[in-house]
MIMAR-388541 format. One record per residue: residue in three letters; x, y, z of N, C-alpha, C in turn. Coordinates in steps of 0.2 Angstrom, whole numbers, plus 5000, padded with zeros to 4 digits. Each point is the difference from the previous one (the first is absolute). Example, Ala and Ser with C-alpha at 12.3 -4.5 7.8 and 13.67 -1.06 7.14 Angstrom:
BEGIN
ALA506649725039499650065000500450065000
SER499850054996500450065001499650055003
% end
This chain:
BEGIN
UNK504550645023500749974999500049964994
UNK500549984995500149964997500050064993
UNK500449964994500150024994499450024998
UNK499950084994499550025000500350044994
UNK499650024997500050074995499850075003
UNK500350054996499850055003499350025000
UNK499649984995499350015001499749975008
UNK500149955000500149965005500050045008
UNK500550014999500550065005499650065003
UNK499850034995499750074999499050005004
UNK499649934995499349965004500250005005
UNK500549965003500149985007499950045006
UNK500450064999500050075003499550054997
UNK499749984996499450045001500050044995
UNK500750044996500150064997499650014995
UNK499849924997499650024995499449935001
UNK499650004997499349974998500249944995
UNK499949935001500049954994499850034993
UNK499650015001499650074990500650044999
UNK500050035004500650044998500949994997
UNK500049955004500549954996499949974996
UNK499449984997500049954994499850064997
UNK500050054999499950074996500650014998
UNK500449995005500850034998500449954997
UNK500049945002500249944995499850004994
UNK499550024999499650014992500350064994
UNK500150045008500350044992500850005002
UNK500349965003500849954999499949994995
UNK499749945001500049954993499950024991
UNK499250055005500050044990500750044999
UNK500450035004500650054997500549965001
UNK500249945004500649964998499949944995
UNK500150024993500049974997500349924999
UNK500249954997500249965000500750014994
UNK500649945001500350024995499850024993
UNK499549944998499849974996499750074997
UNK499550035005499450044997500650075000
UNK500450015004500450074997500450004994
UNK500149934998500350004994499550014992
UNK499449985004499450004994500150094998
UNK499850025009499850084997500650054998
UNK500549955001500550034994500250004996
UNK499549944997499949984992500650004998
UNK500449935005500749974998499549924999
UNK499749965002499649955002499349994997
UNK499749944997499450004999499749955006
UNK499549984998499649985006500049914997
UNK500149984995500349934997500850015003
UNK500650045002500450014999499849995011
UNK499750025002499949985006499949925003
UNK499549984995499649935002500749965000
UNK500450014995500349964997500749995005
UNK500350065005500350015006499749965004
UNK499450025004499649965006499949924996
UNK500149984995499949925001500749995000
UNK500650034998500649985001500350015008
UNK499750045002500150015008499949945002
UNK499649975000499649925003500549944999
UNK500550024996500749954999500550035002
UNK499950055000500950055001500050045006
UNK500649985001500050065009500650054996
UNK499550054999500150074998499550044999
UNK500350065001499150045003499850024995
UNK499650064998499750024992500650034997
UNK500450065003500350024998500749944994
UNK500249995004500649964998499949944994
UNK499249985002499849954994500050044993
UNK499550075002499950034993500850024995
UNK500650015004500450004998500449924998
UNK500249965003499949944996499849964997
UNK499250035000499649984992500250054995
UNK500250075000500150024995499450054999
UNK499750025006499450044999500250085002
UNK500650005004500350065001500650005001
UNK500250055000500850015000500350035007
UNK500549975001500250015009499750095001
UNK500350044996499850095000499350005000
UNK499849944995499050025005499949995005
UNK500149945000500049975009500050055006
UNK500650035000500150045004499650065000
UNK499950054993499450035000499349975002
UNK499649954998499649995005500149995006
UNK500849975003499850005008500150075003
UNK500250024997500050115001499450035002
UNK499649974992499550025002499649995004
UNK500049945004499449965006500350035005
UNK500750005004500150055003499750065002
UNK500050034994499850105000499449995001
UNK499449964999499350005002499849955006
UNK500549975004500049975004499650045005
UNK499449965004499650055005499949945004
UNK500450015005499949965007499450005005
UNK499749955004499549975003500050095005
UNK500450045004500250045002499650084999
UNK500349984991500050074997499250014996
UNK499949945001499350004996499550015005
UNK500149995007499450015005500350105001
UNK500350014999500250075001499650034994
UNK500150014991499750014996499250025003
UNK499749925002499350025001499850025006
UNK500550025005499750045005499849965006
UNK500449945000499849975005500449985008
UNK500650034996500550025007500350074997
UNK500350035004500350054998500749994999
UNK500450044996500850004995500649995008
UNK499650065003500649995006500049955007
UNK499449964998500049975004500349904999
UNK500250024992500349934997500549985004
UNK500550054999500849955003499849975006
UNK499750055004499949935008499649955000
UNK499350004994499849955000500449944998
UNK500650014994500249974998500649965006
UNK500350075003500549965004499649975006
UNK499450015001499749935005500049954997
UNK499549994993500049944998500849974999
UNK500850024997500349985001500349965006
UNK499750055005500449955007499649955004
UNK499450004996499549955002500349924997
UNK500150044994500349914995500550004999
UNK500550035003500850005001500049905005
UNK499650015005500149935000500149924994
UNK499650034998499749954995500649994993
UNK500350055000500450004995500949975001
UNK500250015008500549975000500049965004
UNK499549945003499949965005500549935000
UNK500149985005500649945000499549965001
UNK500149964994499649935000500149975004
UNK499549965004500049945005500649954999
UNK500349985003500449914997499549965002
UNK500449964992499649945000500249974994
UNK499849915002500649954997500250034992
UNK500449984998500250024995499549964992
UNK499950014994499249994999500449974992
UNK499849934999500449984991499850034996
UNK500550024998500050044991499750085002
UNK500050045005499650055002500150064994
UNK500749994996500150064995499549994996
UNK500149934998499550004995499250014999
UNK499949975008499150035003499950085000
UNK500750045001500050064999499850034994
UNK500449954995499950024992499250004997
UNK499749965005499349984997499650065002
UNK500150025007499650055003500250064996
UNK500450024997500450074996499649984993
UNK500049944998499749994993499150025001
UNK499849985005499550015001499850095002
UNK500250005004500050085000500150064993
UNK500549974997500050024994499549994994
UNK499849975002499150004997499350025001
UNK500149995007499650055002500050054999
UNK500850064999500150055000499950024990
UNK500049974998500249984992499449994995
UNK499649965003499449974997499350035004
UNK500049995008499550025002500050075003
UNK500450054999500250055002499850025008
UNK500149955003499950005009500350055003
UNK499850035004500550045006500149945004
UNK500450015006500249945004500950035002
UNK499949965008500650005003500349925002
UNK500549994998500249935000500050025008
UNK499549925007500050015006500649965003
UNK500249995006500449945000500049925000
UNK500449974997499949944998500249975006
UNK499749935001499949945005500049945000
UNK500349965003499949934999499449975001
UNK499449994998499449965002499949934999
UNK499449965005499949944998499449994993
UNK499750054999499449994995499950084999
UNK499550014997499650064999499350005000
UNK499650075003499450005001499649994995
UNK499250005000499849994994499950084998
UNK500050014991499550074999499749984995
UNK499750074999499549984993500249964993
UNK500850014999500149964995500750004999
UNK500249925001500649974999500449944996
UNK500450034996500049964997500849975000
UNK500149934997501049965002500049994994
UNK500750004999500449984995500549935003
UNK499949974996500549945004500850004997
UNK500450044999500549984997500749945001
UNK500349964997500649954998500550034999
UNK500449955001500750044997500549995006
UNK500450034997500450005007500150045005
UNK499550035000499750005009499250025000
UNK499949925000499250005000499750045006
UNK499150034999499750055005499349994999
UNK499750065003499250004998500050085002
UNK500050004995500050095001499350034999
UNK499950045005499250034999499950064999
UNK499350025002499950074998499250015002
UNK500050055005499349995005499850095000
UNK499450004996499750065000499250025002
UNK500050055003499450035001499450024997
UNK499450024998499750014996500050064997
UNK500350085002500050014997500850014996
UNK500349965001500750004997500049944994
UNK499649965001499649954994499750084993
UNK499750015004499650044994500450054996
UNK500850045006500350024997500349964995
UNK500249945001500549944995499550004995
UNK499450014999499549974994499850064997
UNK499950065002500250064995500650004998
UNK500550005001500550004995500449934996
UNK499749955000499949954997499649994994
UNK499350025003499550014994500150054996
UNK500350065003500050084996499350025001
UNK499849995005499350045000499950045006
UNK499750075001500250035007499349995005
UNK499449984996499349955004500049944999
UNK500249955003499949935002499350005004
UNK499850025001499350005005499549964998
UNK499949964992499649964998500449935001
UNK500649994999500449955001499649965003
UNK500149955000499849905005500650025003
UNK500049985009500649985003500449964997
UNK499749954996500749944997500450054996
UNK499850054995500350014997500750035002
UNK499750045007500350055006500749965000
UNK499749955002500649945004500649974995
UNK499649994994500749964996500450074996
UNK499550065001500750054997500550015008
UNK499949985006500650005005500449934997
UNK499649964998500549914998500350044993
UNK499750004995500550034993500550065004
UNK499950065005500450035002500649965003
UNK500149955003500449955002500349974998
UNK500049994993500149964995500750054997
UNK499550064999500650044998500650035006
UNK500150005005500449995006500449974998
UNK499949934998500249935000500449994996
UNK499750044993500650004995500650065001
UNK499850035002500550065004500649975004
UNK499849965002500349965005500349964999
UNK499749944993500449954999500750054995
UNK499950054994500250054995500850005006
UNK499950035003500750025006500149955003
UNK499649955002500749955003500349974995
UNK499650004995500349974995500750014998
UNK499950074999500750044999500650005006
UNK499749995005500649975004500349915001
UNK499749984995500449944998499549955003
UNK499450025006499649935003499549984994
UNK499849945004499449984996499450005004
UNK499550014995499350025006499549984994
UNK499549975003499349984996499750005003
UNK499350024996499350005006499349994993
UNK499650015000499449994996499750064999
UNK499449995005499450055001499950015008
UNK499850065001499850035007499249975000
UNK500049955008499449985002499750065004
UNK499350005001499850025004499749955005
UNK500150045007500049965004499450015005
UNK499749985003499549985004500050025007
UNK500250075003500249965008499650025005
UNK499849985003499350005006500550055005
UNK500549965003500250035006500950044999
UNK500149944998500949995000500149984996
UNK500650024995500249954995501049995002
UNK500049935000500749984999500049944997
UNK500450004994500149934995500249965003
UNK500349985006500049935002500249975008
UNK499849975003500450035005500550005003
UNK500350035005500550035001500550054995
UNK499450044995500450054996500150055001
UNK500750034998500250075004499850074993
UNK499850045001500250064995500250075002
UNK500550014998500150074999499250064997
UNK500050055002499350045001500350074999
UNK499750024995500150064997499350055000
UNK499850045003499550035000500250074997
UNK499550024997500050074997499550045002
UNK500350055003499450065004499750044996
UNK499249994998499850054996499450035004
UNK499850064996499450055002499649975003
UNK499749964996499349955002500149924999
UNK499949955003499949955000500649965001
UNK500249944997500649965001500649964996
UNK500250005000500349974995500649955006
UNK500349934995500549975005500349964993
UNK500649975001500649974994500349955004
UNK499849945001500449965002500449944998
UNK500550015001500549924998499949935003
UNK499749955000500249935005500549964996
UNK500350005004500749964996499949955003
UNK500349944995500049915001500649995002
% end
C-alpha cells in the first residue's frame, strides 16, 4: 500500500525483476530526451544557449520552453516544434519494458489498470481536518517553489505525498534551514537522504561521478541548492507585493528531532521518490 511508481508496482508483484527495471528506465531516459537536449538536436539551440536557460530557471518560474522564447532564443513556432517533437519520441516506463521483452505488449492495459486502481486512492483522498495553519498559501508557495526545482535543476522524479501538520522533523542524512523575515517569518527546511544529496550535487557540480567528492562537499551543494529555492521564493513573493528576507541556508546538525523552538508547529511536505527520502518543511512564528 501507499504512493508508488509503476516500476514500483510491477517489482512489487513480481512481473518484472529490480535489473530489469533499471534496464528499462535506462533506455526511458536515453530516448526521452530533455527539452533542452531536443532542442540541441534540432540545432535550434546551442549548448551556452542551454546553460544560460538552466541558470535562469533558478530565478524564474517558467520552464525551458517558455524561457527560451522570452529570452529570445526561440520563437513561439519553435517552441511548439520542439514540444512536438518530445511528444513523437516519448517512451513511457510501460512501453520500454515491452520493447525489451520483459512483459508482453498485451499484457500492458491490465497491468496498467491494476496499477491505476491501486493509486486511485492516493490521488483523490480527503484530507484529515485540522486547525486551520497561518499564511498556509503561502507555505504552499514554498513547497511549489521547491518542487519546481527539484523538477528544473535536479531533474528528480517524485510525487508530491500528503502534507501534515507536525511538531518537528526526523533526523536524515542532511538538513539544511533558512531562516526567513519579513512579513510572515518561518524556518523553512529541507531534509534529504543520501542518495538524494548526491542526486543535488551532480547536478550542481555538472558532474555525473561524484564518487571522489568529500561528504562536506556533498552537503553544502544541498545548502547552495537551498539557497537557490530561497531565491525563487523570495523572486515571487516578492511580486505579490510581500516582503521576505533571509541570508544563507544553515546546515543543521540533528541527532534525533529537529524543531526550532519549543512549542513549534510546521506544515510538512514530503515528496515520494524511487529510493530514499526527501521532506520541505515550513515552521511558522
Amino acid at each position: 500500500m501507499g504512493i508508488k511508481f509503476l516500476g514500483q508496482f510491477l517489482v512489487e508483484k513480481k512481473v518484472v525483476t529490480k535489473e530489469e527495471l533499471q534496464k528499462a528506465v535506462l533506455l526511458a531516459r536515453r530516448t526521452n530526451l530533455l527539452f533542452g537536449e531536443t532542442a540541441r538536436s534540432m540545432g535550434l539551440i546551442t549548448p551556452a544557449d542551454v546553460e544560460r536557460v538552466e541558470a535562469a530557471q533558478r530565478k524564474e518560474d517558467l520552464n525551458f520552453g517558455d524561457l527560451c522564447v522570452k529570452m529570445g532564443i526561440l520563437t513561439t513556432d519553435q517552441m511548439k516544434q520542439v514540444a512536438q517533437e518530445q511528444k513523437k519520441n516519448r517512451l513511457h516506463l510501460g512501453d520500454a519494458l515491452v520493447r525489451l521483452n520483459f512483459i508482453k505488449a498485451e499484457d500492458l492495459p491490465q497491468l496498467l489498470a491494476e496499477y491505476e486502481a491501486d493509486q486511485a486512492p492516493y490521488y483523490s483522498p480527503k484530507a484529515p481536518p485540522r486547525p486551520p495553519v497561518p499564511n498556509e498559501e503561502l507555505w504552499e508557495l514554498y513547497a511549489n517553489r521547491a518542487y519546481n526545482m527539484f523538477t528544473r535543476v535536479i531533474k528528480l522524479t517524485f510525487k508530491p505525498d500528503q502534507r501534515s501538520v507536525v511538531d518537528g522533523i526526523d533526523s536524515n542524512d542532511t538538513v539544511v534551514a533558512m531562516r526567513m523575515t519579513g512579513d510572515a517569518p518561518c524556518c523553512f527546511v529541507l531534509s534529504v537522504s543520501a542518495d538524494i544529496r548526491e542526486a543535488i550535487a551532480r547536478a550542481m557540480l555538472r558532474e555525473e561521478n561524484i564518487s571522489f567528492e568529500p561528504e562536506e562537499v556533498l552537503i553544502d551543494a544541498v545548502r547552495e541548492f537551498m539557497n537557490i529555492i530561497c531565491g525563487s521564493i523570495a523572486s515571487k513573493v516578492t511580486q505579490m507585493g510581500r516582503k521576505i528576507d533571509y541570508k544563507n541556508a544553515m546546515v543543521l546538525d540533528v541527532k534525533d528531532r529537529f524543531c526550532p523552538s519549543a512549542g513549534s508547529k510546521a506544515l510538512l511536505f514530503p515528496l515520494h521518490v524511487d529510493e530514499g527520502r526527501v521532506e520541505v518543511a515550513v515552521f511558522w512564528e
